[in-house]
BALOBA-855868 format. One record per residue (C-alpha): residue in three letters; residue number from 0; z, y, x. Coordinates in Angstrom, 1 decimal. Layout:
BEGIN
<marfi res="ALA" n="NUM" c3="Z" c2="Y" c1="X"/>
...
end
This chain:
BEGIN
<marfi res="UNK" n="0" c3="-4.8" c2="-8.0" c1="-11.5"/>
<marfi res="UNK" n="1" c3="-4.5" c2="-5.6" c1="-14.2"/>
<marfi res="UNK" n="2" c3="-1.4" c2="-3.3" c1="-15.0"/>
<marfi res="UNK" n="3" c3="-1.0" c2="-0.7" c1="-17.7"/>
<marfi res="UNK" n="4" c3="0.8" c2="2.2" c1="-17.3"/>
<marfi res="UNK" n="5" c3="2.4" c2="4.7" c1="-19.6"/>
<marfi res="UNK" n="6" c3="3.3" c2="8.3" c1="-18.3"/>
<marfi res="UNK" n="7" c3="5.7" c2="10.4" c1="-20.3"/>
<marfi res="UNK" n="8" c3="6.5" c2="14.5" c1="-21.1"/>
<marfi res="UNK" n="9" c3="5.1" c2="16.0" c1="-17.5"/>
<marfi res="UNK" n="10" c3="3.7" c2="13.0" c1="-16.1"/>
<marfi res="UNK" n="11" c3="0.6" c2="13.2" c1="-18.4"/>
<marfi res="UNK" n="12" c3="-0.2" c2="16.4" c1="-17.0"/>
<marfi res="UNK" n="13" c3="-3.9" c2="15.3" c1="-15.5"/>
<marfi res="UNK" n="14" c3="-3.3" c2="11.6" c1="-16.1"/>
<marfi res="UNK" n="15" c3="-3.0" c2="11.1" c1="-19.7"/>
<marfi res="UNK" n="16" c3="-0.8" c2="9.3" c1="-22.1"/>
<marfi res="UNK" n="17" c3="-1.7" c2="5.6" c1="-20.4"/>
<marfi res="UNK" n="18" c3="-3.3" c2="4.3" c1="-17.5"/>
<marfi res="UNK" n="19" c3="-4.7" c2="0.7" c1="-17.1"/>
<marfi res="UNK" n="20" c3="-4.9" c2="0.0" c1="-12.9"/>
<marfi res="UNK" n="21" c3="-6.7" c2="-2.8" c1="-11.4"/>
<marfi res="UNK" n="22" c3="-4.6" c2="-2.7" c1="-7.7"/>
<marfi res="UNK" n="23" c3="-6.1" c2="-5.7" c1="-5.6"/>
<marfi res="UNK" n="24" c3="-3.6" c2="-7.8" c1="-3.6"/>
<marfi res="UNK" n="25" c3="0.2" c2="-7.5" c1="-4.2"/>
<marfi res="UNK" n="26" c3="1.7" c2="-3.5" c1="-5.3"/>
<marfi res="UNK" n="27" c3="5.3" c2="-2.4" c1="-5.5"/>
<marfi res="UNK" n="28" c3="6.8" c2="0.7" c1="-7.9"/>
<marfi res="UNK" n="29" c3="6.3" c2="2.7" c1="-4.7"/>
<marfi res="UNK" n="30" c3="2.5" c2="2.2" c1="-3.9"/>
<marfi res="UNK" n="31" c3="1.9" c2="2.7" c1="-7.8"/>
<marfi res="UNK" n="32" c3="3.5" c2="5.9" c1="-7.9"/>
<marfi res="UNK" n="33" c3="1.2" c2="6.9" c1="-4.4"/>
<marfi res="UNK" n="34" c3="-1.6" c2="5.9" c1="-6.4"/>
<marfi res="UNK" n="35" c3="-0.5" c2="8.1" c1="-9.5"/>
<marfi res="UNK" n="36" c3="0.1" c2="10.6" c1="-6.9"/>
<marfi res="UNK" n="37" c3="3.6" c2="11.2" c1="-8.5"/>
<marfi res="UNK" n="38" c3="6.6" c2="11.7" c1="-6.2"/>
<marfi res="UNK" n="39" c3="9.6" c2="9.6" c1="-6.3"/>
<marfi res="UNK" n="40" c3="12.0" c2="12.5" c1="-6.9"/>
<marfi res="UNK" n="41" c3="10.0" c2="13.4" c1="-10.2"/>
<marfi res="UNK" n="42" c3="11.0" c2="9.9" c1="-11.3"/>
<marfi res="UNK" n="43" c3="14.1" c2="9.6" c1="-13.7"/>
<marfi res="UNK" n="44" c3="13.6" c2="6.4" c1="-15.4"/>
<marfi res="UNK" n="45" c3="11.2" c2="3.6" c1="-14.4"/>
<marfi res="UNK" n="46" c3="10.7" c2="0.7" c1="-16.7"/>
<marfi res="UNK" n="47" c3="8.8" c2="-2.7" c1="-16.4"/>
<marfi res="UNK" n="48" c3="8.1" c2="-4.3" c1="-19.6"/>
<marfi res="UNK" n="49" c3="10.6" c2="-2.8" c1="-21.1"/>
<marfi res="UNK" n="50" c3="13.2" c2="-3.0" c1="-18.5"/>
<marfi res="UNK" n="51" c3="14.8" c2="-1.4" c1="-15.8"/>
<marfi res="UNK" n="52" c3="12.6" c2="-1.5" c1="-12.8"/>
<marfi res="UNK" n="53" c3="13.1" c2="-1.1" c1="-9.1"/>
<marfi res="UNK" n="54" c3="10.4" c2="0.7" c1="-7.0"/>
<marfi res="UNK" n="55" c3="10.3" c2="-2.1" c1="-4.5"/>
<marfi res="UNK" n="56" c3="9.9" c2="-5.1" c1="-6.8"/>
<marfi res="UNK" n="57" c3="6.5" c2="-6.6" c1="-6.9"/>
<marfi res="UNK" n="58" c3="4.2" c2="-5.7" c1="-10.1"/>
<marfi res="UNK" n="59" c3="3.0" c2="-8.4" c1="-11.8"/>
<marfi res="UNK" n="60" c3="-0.4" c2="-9.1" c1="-13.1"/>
<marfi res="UNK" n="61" c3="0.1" c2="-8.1" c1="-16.8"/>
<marfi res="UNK" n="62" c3="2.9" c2="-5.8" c1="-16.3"/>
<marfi res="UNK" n="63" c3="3.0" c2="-2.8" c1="-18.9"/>
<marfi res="UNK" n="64" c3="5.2" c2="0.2" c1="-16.3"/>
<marfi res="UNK" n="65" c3="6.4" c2="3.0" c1="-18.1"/>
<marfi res="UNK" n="66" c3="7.3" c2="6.4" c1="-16.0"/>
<marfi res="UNK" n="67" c3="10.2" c2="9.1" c1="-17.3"/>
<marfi res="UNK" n="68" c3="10.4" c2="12.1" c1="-15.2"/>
<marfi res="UNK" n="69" c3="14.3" c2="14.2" c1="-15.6"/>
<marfi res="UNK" n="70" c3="14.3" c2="15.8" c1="-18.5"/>
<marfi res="UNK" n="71" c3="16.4" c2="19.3" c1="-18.5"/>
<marfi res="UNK" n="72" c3="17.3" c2="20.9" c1="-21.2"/>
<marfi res="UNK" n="73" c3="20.6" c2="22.6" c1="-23.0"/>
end
């Protein structure tokens, strides 16, 4: 299986702009973000192929996931 993964404004920081993963077996949004090492609460918006996402829906082979952390500003 093979899922890309694009990181945004914080998220980068030590993983880069995208991430291609090759998990083996089945993965949900949670065990990607473990992997990542990214914690849920730094999470705003997760998208999967363009779409909203929920962190305990399977990822498909193929899948392009794309990870928002909060964004504060004024």
């Amino acid at each position: 299986m093979l899922i890309k993964v694009r990181l945004f404004a914080t998220l980068r920081e030590g993983r880069g702009k995208e991430v291609e993963l090759k998990p083996e077996g089945e993965i949900i949004g949670k065990e990607l973000l473990e992997i990542l090492e990214i914690d849920e609460d730094d999470v705003a918006i997760y998208l999967v192929n363009g779409r909203d996402g929920k962190m305990d829906a399977k990822i498909e082979n193929g899948d392009v996931i794309s990870i928002f952390p909060p964004v504060g500003g004024g």
